[in-house]
N, C-alpha and C positions, 0 to 999 in steps of 0.2 A: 842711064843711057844704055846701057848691057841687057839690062833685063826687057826694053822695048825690040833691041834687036833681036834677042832671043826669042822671044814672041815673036816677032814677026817672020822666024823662019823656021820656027820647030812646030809640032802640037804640045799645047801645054800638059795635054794627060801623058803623053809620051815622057816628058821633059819630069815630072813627076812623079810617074811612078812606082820607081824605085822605092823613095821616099815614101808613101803611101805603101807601101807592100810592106815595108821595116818598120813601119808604122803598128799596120794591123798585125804585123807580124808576133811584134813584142806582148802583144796580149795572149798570147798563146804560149810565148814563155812565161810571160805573167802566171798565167795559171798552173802549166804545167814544165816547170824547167827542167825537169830530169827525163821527161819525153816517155813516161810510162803510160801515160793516158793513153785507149784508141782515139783513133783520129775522130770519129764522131761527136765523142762525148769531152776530148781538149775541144773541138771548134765550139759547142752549145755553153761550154764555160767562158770559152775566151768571147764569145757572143755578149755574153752577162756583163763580163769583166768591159765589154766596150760601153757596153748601155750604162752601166755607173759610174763609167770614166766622164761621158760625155752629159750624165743628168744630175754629176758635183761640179759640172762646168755650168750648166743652165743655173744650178743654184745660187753657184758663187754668183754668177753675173747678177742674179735677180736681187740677189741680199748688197752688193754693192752698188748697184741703180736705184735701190731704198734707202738706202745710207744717205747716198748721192742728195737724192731730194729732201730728204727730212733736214740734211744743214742748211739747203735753202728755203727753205719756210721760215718763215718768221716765229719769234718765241711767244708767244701766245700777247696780250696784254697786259 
């Protein structure tokens, strides 16, 4: 019930994004935690480090929705 009225009197990316900035945030310590990097060349890594964050998530999902199906099929004959 909290979360409908919160929506219905805030904007959700407002309400969010904090959370989304500490988010992208961490990839950037990801890459570079002692903060020697220029800033150029920490964002073009921490760029990378999102892209492989988010395409061992597409993976995972695709390998577990394979999983998924192959228990439901029948065993052969």
């Amino acid at each position: 019930m909290g979360a409908y009225r919160l929506h219905a009197t805030h904007d959700s990316g407002q309400t969010s994004a904090p959370g989304r900035l500490a988010f992208l945030a961490s990839f950037e310590l990801l890459v570079d935690p002692d903060g020697l990097l220029p800033p150029a060349e920490r964002a073009r890594r921490a760029a990378h480090a999102r892209s492989a964050h988010f395409t061992r998530l597409a993976y995972l999902s695709a390998r577990a929705r394979r999983t998924r199906v192959a228990r439901r099929r029948p065993s052969g004959p």
